[in-house]
C-alpha positions as CSV (number, residue, x, y, z in Angstrom):
1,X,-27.5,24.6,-23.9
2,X,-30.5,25.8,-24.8
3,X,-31.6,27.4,-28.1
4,X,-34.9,29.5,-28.8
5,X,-36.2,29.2,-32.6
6,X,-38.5,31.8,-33.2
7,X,-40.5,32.2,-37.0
8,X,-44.1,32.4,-37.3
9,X,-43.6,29.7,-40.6
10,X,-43.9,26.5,-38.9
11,X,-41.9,24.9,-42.1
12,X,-38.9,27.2,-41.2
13,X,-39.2,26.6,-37.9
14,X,-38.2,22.7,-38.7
15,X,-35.8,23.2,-41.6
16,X,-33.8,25.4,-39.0
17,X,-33.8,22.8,-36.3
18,X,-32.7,20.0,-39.1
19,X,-30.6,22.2,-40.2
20,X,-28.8,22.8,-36.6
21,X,-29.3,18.9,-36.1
22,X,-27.3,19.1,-39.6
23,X,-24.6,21.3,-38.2
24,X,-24.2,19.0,-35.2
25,X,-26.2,21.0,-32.4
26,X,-29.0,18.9,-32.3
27,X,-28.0,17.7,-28.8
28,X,-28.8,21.1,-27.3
29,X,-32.4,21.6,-26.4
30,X,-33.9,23.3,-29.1
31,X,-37.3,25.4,-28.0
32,X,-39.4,27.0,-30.3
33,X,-41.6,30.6,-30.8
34,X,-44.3,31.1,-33.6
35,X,-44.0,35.1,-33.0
36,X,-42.3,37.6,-31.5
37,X,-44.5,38.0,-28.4
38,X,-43.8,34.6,-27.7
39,X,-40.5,34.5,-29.0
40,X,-40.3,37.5,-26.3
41,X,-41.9,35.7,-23.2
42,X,-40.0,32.5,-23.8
43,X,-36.8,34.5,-23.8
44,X,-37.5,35.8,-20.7
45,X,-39.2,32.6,-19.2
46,X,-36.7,29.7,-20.1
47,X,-33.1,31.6,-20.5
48,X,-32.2,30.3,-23.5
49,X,-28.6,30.7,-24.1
50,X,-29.2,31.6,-28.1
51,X,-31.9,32.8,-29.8
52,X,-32.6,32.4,-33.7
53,X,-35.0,34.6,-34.5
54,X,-36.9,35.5,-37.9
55,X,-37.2,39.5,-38.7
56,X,-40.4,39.8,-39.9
57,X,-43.1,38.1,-37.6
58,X,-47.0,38.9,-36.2
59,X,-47.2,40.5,-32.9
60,X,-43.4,41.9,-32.6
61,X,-40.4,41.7,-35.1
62,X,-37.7,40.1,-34.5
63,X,-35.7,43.5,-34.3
64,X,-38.5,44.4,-31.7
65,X,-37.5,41.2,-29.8
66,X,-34.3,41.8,-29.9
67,X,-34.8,45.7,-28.3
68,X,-37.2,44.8,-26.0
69,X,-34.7,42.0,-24.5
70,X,-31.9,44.6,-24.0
71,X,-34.4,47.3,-22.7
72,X,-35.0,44.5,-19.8
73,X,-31.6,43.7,-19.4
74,X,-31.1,40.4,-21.0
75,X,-27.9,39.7,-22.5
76,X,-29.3,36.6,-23.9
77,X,-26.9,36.0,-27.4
78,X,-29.2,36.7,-30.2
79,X,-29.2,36.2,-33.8
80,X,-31.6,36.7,-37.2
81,X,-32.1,33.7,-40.1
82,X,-34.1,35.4,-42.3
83,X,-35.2,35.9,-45.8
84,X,-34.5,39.4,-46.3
85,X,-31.2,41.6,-45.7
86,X,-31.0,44.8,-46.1
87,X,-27.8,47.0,-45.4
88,X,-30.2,48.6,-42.8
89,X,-31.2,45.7,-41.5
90,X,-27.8,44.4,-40.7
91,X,-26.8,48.1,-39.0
92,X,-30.0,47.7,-37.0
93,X,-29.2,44.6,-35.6
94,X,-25.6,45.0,-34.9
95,X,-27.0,48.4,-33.1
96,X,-29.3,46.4,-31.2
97,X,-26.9,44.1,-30.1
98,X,-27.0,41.3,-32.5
99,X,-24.3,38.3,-33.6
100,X,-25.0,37.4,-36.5
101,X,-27.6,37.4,-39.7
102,X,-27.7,34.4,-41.6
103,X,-29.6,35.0,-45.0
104,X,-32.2,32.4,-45.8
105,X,-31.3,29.5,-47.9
106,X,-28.5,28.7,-45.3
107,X,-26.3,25.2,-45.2
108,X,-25.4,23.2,-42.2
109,X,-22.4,24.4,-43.0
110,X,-23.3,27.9,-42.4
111,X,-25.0,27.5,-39.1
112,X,-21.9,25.6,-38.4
113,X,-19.1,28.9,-39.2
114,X,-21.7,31.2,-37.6
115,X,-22.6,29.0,-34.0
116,X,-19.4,27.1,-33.3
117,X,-18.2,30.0,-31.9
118,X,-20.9,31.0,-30.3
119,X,-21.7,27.8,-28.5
120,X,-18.2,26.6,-28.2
């Protein structure tokens, strides 16, 4: 499986791959996006089969991402680990067609409830 990590923080980008490595998906192939243009183009270009995406990036948000991947008809699963969580956010990403927010700091063990049934 493959699994697209997209975060314009290049630190975040590799605590959330340790942190999957952590949780016991590190065997998948983990791809990653420094912002939500090219979390966008890599979505569409490598058919990842998850992607992790921060909310507030340079070029497209991650709720942007997510929209723009629906408008062109991927159904590519898609989640947020982010920093902020607002009530809104959370209805506009379950309205966009979103799994799951996990709130930044997260645990292995977090990744673990929130992907193991996702990626079986």
């Amino acid at each position: 499986m493959k699994i697209l990590i997209a975060d314009d923080s290049r630190v975040m980008r590799q605590i959330v791959v340790r942190t999957l490595r952590q949780a016991g998906f590190g065997d998948h192939d983990l791809i990653e996006a420094s912002n939500g243009r090219e979390a966008f183009d890599m979505a569409k270009s490598e058919n990842p089969d998850l992607v992790l995406s921060d909310w507030n990036m340079p070029e497209m948000t991650g709720i942007e991402v997510l929209r723009q991947l629906r408008a062109s008809g991927s159904d590519v699963k898609f989640g947020f680990v982010t920093s902020e969580s607002t009530p809104e956010m959370k209805d506009q990403a379950q309205a966009a067609g979103a799994l799951f927010f996990i709130v930044k700091p997260f645990s292995a063990e977090r990744f673990d409830e929130v992907l193991a049934p996702i990626l079986g």
